[in-house]
C-alpha positions as CSV (number, residue, x, y, z in Angstrom):
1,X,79.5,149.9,49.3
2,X,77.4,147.2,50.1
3,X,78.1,144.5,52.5
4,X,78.4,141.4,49.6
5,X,81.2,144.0,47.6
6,X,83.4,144.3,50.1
7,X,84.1,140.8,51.0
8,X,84.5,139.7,47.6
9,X,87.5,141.1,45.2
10,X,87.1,140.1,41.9
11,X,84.2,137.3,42.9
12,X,86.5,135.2,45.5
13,X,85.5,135.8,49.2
14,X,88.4,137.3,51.5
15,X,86.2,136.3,54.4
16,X,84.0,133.5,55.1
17,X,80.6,134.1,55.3
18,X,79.1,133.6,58.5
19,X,77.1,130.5,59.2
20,X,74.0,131.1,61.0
21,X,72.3,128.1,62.8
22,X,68.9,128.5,64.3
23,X,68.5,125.8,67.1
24,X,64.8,125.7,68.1
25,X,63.1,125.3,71.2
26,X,62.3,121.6,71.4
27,X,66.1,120.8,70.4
28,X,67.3,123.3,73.7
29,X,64.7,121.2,75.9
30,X,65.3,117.7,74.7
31,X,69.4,118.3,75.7
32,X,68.1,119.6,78.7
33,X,66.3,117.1,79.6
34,X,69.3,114.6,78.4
35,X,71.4,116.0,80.6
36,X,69.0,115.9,83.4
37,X,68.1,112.0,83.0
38,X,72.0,111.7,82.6
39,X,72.7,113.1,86.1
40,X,70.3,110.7,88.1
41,X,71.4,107.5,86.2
42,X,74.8,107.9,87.5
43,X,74.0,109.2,90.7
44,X,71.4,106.3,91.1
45,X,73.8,103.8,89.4
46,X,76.4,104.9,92.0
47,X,74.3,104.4,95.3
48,X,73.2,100.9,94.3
49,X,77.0,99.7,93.4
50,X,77.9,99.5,97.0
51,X,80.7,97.5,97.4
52,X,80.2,94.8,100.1
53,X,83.4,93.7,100.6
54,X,84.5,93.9,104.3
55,X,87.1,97.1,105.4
56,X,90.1,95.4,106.7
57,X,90.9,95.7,110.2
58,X,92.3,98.7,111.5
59,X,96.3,98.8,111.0
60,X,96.7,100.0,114.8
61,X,94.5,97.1,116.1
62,X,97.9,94.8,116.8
63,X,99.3,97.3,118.1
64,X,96.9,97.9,121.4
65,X,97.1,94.2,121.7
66,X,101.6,94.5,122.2
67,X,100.9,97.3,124.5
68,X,98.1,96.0,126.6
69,X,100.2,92.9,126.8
70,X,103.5,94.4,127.9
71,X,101.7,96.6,130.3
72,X,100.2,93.0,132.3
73,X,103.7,91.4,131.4
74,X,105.4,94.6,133.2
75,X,102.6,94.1,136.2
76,X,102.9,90.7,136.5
77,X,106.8,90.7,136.1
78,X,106.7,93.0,139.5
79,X,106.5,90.2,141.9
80,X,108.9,87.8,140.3
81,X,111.7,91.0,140.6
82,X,110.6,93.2,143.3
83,X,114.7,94.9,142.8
84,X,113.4,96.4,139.1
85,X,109.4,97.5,140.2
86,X,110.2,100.8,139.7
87,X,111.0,100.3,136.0
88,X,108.5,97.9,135.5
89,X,105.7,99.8,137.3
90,X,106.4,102.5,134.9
91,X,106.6,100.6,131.7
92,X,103.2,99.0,132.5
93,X,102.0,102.8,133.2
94,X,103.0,104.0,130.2
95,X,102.3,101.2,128.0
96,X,98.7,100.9,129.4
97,X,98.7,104.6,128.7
98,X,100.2,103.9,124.9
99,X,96.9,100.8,124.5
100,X,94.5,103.8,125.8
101,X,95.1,106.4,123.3
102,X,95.5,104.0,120.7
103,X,92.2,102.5,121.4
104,X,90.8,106.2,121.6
105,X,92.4,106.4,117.9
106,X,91.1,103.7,116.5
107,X,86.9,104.7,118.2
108,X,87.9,108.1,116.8
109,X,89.0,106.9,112.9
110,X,85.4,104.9,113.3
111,X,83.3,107.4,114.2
112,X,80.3,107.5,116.4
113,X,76.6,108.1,115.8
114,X,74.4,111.2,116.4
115,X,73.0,109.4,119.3
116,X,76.3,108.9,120.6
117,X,76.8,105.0,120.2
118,X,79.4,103.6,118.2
119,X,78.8,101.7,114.8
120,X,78.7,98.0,114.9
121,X,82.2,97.4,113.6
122,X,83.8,98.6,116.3
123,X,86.0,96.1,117.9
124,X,86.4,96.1,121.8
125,X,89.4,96.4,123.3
126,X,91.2,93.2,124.2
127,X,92.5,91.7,127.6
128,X,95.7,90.0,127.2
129,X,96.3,87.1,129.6
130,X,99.6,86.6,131.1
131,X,101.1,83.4,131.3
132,X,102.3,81.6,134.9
133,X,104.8,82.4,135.7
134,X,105.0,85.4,134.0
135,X,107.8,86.0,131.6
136,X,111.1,86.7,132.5
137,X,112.5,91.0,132.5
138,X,114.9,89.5,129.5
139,X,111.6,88.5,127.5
140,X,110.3,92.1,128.2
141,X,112.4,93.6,127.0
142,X,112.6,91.1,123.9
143,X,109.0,91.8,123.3
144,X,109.7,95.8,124.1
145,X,112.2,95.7,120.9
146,X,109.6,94.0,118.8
147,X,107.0,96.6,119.8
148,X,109.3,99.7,119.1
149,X,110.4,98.2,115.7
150,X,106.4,97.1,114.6
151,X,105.6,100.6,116.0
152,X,108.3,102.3,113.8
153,X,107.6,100.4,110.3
154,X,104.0,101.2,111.0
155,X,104.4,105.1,111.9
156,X,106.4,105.3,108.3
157,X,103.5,104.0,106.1
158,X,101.0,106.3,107.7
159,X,100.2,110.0,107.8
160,X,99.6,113.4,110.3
161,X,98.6,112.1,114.0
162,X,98.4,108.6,113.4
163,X,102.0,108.3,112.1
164,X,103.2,110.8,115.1
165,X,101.4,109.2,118.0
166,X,103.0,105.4,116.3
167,X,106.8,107.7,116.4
168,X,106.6,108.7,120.0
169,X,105.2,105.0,121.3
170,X,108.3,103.8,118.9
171,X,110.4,106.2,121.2
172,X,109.1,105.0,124.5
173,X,109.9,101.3,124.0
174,X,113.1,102.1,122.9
175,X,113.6,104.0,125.9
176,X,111.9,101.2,127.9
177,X,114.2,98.4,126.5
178,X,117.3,100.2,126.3
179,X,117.4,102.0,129.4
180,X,115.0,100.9,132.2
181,X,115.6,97.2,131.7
182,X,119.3,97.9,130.4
């Protein structure tokens, strides 16, 4: 039976015929070539729409600054009570030690080059001054309890290391306030 008989009963097709449409060469190359053209606009149109605007300062900044400052308070606070300079030796240890690996944080969340300098917004650690006479053991442990609450909100609005590393300095001036200075 031929091929036109058997998809028409009575002269109404069971089946559609099949459409057959011939693209041609140039037609394959022009949406080639579209496509092409496409690609590099938007990847050209995305290189020059840098966006200027300056990167806020980095959230762990203020906190180096409350532990480099307790750590000279703590040091400074050593003469004024020589009966406590156990405690406050080792809160100034530790909270120099809490400044250090935040400020190692912060260099590490910037990056450095290939040739092993840093880029140009990095901002240098800072150098608290302590006031004369330095502050009382009370106002230590005042600014202690600040610390380990600022440390504590932060730690919860970040993630992985950064939020762990913000936890245990959160620990350590509790543990500072509450039970050395207690």
């Amino acid at each position: 039976m031929p091929r036109s008989q058997s998809r028409r009963t009575g002269g109404v097709p069971l089946t559609p015929e099949p459409s057959v449409r011939t693209v041609d060469r140039r037609a394959v190359l022009r949406l080639a070539g579209g496509g092409v053209f496409a690609v590099a606009a938007v990847g050209t149109l995305t290189a020059c729409a840098k966006d200027d605007t300056p990167e806020p300062p980095d959230p762990l900044l203020a906190q180096e600054l409350s532990a480099r400052t307790d750590a000279a308070v703590a040091s400074a606070a050593i003469a004024v009570n020589p009966t406590q300079a156990g405690a406050l030796q080792t809160i100034a240890t530790q909270r120099g030690a809490h400044a250090d690996a935040l400020r190692t944080e912060i260099d590490r969340a910037i990056g450095v080059y290939g040739d092993g300098t840093t880029p140009s917004r990095r901002v240098a650690p800072v150098t608290p001054t302590v006031a004369v006479p330095p502050p009382s053991v009370n106002q230590l442990r005042t600014n202690l309890t600040q610390a380990q609450r600022a440390a504590a909100d932060l730690a919860v609005t970040l993630t992985g290391y950064r939020a762990g590393l913000l936890g245990s300095i959160s620990a350590a001036c509790a543990t500072h306030a509450g039970v050395l200075l207690a």
